[in-house]
VEXKEMI-803382 format. One line per 10 residues: number of its first residue (from 1); their letters; for each residue x negated, y negated, z of N, C-alpha, C, O. Coordinates in steps of 0.2 Angstrom, whole numbers. Layout:
<sites>
NUM = a = X,Y,Z,X,Y,Z,X,Y,Z,X,Y,Z  ...
</sites>
This chain:
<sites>
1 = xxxxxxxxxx = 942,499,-554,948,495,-552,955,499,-551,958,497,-546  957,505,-556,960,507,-554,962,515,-548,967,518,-546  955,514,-548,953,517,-541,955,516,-535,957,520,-530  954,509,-534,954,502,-529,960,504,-529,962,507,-524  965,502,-535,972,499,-534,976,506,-530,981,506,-526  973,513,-532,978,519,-529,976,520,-522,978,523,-518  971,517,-522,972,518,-515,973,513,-510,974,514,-504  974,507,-514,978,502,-507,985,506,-508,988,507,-503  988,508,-514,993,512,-514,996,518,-509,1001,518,-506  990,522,-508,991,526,-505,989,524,-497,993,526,-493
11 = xxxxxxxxxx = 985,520,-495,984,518,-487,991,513,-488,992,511,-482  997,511,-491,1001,508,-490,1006,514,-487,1010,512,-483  1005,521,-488,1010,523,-485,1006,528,-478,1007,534,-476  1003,523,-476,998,525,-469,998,519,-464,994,517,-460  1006,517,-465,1005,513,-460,1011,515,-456,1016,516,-459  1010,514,-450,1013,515,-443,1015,510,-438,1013,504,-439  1018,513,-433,1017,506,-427,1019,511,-422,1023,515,-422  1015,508,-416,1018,510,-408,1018,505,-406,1017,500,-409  1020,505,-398,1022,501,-394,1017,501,-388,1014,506,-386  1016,494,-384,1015,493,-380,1016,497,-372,1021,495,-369
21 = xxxxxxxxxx = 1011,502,-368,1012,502,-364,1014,497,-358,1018,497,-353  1007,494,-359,1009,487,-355,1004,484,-358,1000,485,-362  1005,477,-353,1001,470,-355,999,468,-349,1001,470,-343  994,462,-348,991,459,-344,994,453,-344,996,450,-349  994,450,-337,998,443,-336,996,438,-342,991,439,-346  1000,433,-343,999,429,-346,993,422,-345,992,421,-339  990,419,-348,985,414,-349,986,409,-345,992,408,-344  982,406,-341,985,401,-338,987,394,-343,990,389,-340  986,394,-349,985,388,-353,990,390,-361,989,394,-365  993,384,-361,994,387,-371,992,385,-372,987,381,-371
31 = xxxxxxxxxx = 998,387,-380,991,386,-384,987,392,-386,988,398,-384  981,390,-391,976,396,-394,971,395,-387,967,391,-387  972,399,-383,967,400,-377,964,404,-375,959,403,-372  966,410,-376,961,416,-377,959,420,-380,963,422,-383  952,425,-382,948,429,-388,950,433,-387,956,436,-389  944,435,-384,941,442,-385,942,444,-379,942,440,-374  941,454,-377,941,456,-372,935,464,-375,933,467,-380  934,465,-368,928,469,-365,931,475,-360,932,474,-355  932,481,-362,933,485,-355,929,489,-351,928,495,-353  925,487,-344,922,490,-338,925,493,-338,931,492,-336
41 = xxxxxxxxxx = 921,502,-338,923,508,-337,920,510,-329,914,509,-329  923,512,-323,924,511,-316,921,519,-318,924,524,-320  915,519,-316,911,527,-319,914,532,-313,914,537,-315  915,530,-306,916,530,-301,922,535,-301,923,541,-300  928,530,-303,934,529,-302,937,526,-307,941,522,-305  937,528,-314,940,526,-320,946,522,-318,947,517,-321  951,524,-314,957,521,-315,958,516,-310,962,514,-306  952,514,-312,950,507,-306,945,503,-310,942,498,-307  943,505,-317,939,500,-323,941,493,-324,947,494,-322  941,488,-325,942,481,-326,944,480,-335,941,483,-340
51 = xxxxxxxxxx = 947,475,-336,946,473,-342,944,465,-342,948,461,-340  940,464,-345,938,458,-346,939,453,-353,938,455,-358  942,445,-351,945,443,-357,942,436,-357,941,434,-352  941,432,-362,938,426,-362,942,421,-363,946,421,-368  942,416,-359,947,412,-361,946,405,-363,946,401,-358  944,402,-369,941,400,-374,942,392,-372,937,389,-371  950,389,-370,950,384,-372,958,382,-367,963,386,-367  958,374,-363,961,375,-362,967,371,-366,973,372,-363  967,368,-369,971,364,-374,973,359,-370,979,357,-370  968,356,-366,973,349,-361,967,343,-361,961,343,-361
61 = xxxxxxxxxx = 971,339,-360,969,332,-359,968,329,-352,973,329,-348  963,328,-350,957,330,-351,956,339,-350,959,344,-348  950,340,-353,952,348,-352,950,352,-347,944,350,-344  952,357,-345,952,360,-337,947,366,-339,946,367,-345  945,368,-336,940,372,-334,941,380,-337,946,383,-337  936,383,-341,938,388,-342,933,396,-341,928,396,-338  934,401,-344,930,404,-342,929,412,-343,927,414,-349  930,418,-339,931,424,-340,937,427,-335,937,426,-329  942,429,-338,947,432,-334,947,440,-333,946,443,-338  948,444,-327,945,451,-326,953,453,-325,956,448,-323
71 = xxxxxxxxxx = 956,458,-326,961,462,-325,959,467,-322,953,468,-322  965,472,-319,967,478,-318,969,480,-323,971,475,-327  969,486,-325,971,491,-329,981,491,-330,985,493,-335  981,489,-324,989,486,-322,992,480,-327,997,480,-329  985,475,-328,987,468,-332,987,465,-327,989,459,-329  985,465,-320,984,458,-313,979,457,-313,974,461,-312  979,448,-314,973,447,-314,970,448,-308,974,450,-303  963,446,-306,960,449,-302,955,444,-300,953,444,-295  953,441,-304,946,435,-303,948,432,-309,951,434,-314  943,423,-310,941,419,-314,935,419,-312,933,418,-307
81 = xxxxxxxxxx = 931,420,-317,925,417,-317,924,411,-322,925,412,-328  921,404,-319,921,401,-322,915,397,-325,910,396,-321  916,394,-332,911,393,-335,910,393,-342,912,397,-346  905,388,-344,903,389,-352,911,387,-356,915,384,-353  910,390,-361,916,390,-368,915,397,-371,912,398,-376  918,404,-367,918,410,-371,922,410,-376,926,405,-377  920,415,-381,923,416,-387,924,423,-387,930,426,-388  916,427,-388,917,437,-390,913,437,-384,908,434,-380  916,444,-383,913,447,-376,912,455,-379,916,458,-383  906,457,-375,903,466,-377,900,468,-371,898,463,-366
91 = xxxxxxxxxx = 900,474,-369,896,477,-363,892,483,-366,895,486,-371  886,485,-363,884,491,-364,880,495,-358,876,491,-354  881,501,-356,879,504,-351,874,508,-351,873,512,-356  871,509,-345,865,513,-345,857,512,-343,853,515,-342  859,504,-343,853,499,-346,847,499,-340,850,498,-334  840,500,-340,840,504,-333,834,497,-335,831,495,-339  836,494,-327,834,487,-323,831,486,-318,835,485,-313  824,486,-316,822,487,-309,823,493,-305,825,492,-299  822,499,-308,823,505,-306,831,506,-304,832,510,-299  836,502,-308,843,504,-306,844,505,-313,841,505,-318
101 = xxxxxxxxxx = 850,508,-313,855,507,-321,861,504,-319,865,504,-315  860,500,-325,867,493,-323,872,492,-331,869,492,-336  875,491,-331,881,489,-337,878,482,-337,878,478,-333  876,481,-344,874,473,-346,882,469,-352,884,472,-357  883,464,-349,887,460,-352,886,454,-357,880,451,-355  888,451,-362,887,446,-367,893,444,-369,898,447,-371  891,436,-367,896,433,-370,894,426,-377,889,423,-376  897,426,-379,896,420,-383,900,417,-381,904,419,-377  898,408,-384,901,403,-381,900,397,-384,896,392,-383  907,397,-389,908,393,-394,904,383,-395,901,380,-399
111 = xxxxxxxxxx = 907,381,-388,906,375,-390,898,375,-386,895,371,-390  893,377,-380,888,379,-380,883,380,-385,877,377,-385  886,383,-388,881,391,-393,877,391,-390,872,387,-389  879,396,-385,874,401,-380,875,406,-379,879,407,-384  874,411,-375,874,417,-374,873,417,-367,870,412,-366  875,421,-361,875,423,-355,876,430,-354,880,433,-357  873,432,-350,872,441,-348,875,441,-341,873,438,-336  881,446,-341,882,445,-334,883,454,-331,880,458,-335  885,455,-328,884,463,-324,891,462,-319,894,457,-318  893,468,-318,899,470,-311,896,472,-305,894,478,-304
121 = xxxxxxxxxx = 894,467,-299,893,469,-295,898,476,-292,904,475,-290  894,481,-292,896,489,-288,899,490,-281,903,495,-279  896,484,-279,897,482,-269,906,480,-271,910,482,-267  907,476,-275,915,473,-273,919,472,-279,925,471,-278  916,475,-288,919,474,-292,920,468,-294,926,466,-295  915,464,-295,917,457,-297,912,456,-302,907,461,-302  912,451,-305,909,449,-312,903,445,-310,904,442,-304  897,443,-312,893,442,-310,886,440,-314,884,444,-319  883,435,-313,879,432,-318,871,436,-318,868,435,-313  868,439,-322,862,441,-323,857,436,-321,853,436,-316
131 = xxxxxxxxxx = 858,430,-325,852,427,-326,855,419,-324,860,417,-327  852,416,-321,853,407,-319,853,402,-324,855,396,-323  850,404,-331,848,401,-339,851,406,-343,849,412,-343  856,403,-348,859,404,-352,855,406,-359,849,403,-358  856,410,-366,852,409,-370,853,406,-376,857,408,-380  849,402,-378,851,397,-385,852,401,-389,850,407,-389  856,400,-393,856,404,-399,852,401,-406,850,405,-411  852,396,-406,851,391,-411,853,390,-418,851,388,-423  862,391,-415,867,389,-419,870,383,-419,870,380,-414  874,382,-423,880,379,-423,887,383,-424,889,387,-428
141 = xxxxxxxxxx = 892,381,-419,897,383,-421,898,389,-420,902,392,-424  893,394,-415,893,401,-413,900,403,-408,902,401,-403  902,408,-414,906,413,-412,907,421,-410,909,422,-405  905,425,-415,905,432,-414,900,434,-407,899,430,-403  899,438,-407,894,442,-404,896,450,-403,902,451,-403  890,455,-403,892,462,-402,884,465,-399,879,462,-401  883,469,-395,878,472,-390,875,477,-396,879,477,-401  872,480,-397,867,485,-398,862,487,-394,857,483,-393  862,494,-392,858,498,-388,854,504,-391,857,509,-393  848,502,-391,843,508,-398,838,512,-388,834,509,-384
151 = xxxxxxxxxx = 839,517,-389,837,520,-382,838,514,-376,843,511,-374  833,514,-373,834,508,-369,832,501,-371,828,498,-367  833,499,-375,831,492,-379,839,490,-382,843,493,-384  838,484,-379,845,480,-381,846,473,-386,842,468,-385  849,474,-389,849,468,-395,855,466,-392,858,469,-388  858,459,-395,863,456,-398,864,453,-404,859,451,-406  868,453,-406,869,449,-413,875,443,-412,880,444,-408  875,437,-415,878,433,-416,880,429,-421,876,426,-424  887,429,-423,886,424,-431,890,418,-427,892,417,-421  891,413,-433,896,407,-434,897,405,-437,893,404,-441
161 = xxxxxxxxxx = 901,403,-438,907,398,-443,902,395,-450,905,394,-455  896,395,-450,892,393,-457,887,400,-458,881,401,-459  892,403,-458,891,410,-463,883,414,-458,882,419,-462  880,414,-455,873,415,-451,875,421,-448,881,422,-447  872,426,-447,870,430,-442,864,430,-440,859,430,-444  863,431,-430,856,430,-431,854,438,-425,859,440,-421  850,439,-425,848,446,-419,843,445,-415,837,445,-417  844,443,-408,841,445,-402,838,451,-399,842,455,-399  834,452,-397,830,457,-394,831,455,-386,830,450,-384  833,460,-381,834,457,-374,826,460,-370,824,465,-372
171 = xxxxxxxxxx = 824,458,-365,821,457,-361,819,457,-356,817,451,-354  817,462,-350,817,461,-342,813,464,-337,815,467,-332  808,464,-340,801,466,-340,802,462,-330,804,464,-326  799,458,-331,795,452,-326,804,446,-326,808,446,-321  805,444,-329,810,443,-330,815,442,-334,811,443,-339  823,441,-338,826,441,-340,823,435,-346,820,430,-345  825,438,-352,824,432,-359,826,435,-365,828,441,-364  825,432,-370,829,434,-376,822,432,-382,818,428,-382  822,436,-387,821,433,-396,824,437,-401,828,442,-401  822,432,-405,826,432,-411,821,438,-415,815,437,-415
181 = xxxxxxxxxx = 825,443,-417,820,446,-423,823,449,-428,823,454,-431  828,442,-429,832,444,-437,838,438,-437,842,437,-432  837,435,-445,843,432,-445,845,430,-455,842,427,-459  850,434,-454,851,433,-463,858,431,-465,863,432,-460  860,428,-470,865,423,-472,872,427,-475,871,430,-480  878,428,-472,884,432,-475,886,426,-482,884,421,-482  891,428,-488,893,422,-493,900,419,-490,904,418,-494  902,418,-483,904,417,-481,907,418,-474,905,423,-473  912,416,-469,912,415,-462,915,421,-460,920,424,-462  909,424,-453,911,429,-449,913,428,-442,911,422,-439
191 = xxxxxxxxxx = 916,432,-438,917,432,-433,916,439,-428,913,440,-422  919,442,-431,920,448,-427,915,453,-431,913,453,-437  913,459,-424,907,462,-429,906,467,-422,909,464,-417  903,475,-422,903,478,-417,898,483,-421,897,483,-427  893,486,-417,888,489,-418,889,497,-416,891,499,-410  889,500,-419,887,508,-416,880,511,-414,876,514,-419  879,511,-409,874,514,-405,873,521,-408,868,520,-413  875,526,-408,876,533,-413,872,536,-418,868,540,-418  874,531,-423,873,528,-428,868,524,-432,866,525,-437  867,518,-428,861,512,-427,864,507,-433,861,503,-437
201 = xxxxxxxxxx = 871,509,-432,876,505,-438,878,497,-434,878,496,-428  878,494,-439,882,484,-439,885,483,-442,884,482,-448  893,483,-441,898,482,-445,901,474,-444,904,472,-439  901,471,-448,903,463,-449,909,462,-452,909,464,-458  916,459,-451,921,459,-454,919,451,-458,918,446,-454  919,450,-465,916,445,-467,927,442,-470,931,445,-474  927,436,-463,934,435,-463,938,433,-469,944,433,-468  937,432,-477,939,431,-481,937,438,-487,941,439,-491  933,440,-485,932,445,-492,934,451,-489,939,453,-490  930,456,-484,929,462,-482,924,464,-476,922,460,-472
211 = xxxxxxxxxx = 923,470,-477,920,472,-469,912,477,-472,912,481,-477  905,471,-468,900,476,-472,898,479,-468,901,479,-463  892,483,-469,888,487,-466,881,486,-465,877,485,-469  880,487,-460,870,484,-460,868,493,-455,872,497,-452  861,491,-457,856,493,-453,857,490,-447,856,484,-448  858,491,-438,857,487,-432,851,486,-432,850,480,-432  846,492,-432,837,490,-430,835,482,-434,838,481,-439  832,479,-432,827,473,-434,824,474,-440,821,480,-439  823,473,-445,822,472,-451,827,477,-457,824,479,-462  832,480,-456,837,484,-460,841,482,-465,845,477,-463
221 = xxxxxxxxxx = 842,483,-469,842,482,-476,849,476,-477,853,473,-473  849,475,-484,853,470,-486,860,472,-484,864,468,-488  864,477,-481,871,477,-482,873,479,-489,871,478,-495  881,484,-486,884,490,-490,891,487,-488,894,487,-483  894,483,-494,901,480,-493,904,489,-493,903,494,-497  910,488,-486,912,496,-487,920,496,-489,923,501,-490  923,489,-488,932,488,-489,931,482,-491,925,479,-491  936,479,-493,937,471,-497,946,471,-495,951,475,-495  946,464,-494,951,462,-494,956,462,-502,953,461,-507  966,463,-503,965,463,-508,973,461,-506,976,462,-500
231 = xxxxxxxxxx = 977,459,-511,984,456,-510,988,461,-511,994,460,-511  986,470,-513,992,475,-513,987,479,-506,989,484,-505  983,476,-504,979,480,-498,982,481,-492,987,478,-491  979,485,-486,980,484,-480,977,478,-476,980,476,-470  971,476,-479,966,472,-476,967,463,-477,964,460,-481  971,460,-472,973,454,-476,968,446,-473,966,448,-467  965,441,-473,962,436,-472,967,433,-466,972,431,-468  966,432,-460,957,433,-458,955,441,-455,959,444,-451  950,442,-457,947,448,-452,943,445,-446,939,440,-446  948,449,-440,942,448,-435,942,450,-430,937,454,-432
241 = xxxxxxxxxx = 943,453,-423,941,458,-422,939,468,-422,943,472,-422  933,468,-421,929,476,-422,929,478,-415,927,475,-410  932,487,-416,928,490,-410,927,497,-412,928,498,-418  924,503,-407,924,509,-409,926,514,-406,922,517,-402  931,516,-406,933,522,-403,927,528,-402,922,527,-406  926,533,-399,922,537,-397,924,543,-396,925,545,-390  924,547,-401,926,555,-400,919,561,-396,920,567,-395  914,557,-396,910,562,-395,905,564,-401,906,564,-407  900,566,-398,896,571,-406,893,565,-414,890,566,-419  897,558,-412,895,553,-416,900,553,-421,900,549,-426
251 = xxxxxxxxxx = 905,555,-419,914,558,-421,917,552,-419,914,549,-415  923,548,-422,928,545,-419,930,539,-426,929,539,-432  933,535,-423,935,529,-428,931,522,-427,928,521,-422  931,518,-431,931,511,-428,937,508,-432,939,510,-437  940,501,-429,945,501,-429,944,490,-431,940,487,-427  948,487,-434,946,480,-437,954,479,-437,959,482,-439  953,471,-434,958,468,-432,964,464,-440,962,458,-442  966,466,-442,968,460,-451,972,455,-448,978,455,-449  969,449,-445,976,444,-445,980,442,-447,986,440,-445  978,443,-454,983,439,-458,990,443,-460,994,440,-463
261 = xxxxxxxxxx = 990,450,-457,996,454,-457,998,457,-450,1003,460,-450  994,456,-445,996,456,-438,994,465,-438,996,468,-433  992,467,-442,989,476,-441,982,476,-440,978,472,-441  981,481,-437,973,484,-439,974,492,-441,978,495,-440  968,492,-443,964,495,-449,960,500,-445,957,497,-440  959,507,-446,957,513,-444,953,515,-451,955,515,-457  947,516,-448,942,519,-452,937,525,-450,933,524,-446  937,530,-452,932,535,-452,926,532,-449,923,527,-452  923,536,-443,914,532,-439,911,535,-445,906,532,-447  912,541,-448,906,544,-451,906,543,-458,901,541,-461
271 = xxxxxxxxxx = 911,543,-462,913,541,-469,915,535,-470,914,534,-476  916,531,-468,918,525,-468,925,523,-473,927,518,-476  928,529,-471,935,527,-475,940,526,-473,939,523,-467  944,526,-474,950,519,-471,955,526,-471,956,528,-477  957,528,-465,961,531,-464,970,531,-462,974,535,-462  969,525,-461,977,524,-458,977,514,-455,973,511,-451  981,512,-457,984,505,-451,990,506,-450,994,510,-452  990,502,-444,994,502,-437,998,495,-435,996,490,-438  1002,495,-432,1006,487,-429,1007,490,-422,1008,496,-421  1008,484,-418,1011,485,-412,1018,481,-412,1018,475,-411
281 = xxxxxxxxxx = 1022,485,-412,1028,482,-409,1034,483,-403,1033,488,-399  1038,478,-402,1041,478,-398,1044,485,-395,1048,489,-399  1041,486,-386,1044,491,-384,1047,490,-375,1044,489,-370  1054,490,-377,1058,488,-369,1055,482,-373,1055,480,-379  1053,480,-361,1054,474,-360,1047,470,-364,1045,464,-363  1043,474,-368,1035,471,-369,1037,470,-376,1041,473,-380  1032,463,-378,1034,462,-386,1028,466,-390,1024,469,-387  1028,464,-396,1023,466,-400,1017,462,-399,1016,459,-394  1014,462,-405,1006,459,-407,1009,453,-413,1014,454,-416  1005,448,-412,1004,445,-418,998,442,-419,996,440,-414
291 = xxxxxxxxxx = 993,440,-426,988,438,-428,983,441,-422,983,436,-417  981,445,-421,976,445,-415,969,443,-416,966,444,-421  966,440,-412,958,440,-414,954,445,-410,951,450,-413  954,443,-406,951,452,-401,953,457,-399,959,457,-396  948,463,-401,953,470,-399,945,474,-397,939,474,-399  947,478,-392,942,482,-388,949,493,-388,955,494,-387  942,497,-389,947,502,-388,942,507,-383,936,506,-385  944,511,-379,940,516,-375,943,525,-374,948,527,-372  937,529,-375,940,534,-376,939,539,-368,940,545,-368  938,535,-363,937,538,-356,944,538,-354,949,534,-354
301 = xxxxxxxxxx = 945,544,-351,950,547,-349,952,541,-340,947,541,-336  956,539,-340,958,535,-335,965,538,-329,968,535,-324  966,544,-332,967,548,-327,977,546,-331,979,542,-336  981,551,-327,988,552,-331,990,545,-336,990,546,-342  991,541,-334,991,534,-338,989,534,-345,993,533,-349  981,536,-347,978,534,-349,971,541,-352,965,540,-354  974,547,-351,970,552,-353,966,551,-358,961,555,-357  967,548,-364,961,549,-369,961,541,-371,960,540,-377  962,536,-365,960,531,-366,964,526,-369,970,528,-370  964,520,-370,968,515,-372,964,510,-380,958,510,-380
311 = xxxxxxxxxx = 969,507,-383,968,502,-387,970,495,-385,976,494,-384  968,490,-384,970,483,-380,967,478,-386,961,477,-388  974,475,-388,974,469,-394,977,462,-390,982,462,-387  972,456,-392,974,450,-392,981,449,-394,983,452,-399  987,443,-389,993,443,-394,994,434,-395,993,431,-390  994,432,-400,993,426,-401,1001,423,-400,1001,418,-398  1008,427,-402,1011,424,-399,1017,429,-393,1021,432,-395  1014,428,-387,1017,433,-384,1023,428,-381,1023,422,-380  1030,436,-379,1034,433,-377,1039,436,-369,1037,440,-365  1042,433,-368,1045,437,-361,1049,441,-360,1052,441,-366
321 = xxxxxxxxxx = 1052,446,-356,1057,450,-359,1063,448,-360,1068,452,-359  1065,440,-361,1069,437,-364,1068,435,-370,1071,432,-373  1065,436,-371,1062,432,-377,1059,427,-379,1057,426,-385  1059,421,-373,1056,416,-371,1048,414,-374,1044,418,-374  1047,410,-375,1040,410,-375,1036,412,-372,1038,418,-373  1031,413,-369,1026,413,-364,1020,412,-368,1019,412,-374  1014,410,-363,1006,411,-366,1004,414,-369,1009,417,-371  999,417,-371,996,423,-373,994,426,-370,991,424,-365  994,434,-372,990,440,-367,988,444,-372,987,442,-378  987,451,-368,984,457,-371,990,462,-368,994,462,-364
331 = xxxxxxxxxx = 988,466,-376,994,471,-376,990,479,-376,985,480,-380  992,483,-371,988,490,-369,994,495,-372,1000,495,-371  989,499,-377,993,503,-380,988,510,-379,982,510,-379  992,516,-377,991,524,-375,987,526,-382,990,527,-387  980,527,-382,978,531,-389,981,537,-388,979,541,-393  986,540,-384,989,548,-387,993,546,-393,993,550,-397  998,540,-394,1000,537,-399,998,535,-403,1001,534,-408  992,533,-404,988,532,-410,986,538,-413,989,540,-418  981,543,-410,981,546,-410,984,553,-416,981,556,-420  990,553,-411,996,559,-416,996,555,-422,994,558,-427
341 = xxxxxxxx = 999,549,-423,1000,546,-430,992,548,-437,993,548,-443  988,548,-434,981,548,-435,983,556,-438,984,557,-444  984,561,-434,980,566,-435,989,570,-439,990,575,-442  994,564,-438,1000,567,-444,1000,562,-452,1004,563,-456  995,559,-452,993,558,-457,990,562,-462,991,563,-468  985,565,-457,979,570,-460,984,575,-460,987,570,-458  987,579,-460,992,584,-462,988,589,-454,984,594,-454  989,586,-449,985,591,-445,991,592,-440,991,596,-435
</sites>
């Protein structure tokens, strides 16, 4: 206990904030309308990668159509793809398909509970559906999802709102399909969850308590609670979105969104220790973050902009450079900035 306590003590004086490089246009809807995002990496021409955002819901009577919004790296959008009810979106590359290798996408899709696999066609850069038959999940109330890539064998995982996680196996032999080959109970509601390929790690943010640990592989062990949520902590209710920075060598951080304080949470990939939180605040003409739910970060160098890559967080209530209201977007922050604060923590 008082181990616990000195060190929310000391990670209290580990927090920071930087500022928004830029952001992506606003939502076309208010309202709570947008998740999660995704970033296609442009293997070609990095600083021509896409980001990808799901846009949940449109808050209207009757309600309008909704679906996947693709950005520039700029924050223009660029395409709507529309369809289903997304929630969490993941991508994983390398995935080799009919003697090609192609970037495999997932989405969840709340009011469905389904799953859909889509790819970036290469010919035009547009978004594009794998398969003509979406996959059940055989939930209720599904929300989370995160990819896992064990050599060339692809899982996904999914939780929802009645505490469930379940694991998919993918398949595209003859043709595209999915199974289940794993599904076990959290003591309460998850959402957000990200897998380390490296590793063969499953990190779950369990939204009221804390963030666990599993085995990815198919039958792996009961989970390793590795943070908890606590009222002198960094980590406040709800947790929800996970991603993982990537330094190389199985090196880097993963990084967990805290809504209920508007920060995220920096952890050691290989220790699991909680290094440093963060805020985004107002810089110029761009506002800060608040309560985020999805956050994606990348460590591909994107050319002067963007040399060791960016962080991009959900802004739930974004504003204008009047201070106006506006819908909600995503806010693109410089990992050189995260970064220094990181490595002037560690006395480096």
């Amino acid at each position: 206990m008082l181990e616990s306590l000195w060190q929310s003590i000391l990670l209290a004086f580990s927090l920071f904030s930087v500022g928004a490089n830029t952001e992506t246009a606003p939502s076309p809807f208010p309202g709570d309308s947008l998740d999660d995002i995704a970033i296609w990496v442009n293997k070609s021409n990095p600083e021509d990668s896409l980001i990808l955002a799901t846009l949940k819901q449109s808050n209207q009577a009757p309600p309008e159509p909704v679906g996947i919004l693709v950005y520039s790296l700029e924050g223009k959008q660029l395409q709507f793809l529309e369809g289903g009810s997304p929630n969490n979106i993941d991508i994983r590359y390398g995935y080799s398909h009919e003697g090609k290798t192609i970037a495999v996408i997932a989405v969840s899709h709340w009011w469905h509970n389904y799953v859909s696999l889509l790819t970036i066609d290469p010919t035009n850069l547009k978004l594009i559906h794998l398969t003509a038959k979406n996959a059940d999940t055989g939930l209720h109330q599904t929300r989370g999802l995160c990819l896992f890539k064990d050599a060339n064998q692809l899982y996904y995982f999914v939780t929802n709102s009645l505490d469930e996680v379940r694991q998919f196996m993918v398949n595209s032999n003859l043709h595209w399909s999915v199974e289940q080959v794993r599904h076990f109970k959290l003591d309460s509601n998850a959402e957000g969850c990200v897998a380390d390929d490296d590793h063969g790690t499953l990190y779950i943010a369990e939204e009221s308590s804390g963030i666990w640990k599993y085995d990815a592989r198919p039958g792996g062990d009961r989970g390793e609670k590795i943070a908890s949520l606590s009222w002198l902590g960094s980590l406040r209710a709800n947790l929800e979105g996970m991603t993982i920075y990537d330094s190389g060598n199985g090196k880097g951080y993963f990084l967990v969104s805290s809504q209920g304080n508007s920060r995220y949470a920096i952890f050691d990939r290989v220790s699991n220790k909680q290094l440093a939180t963060f805020r985004i605040e107002a810089n110029g003409k761009i506002d800060g973050t608040s309560k985020s739910d999805g956050i994606d970060v990348s460590s591909v160098n994107y050319g002067p902009r963007f040399p060791s890559g960016f962080f991009i967080a959900h802004d739930d209530k974004n504003k204008s450079p009047d201070g106006s209201p506006q819908h909600q977007n995503f806010k693109v922050v410089d990992w050189r900035l995260i970064q220094k604060q990181i490595d002037k923590i560690a006395g480096k």
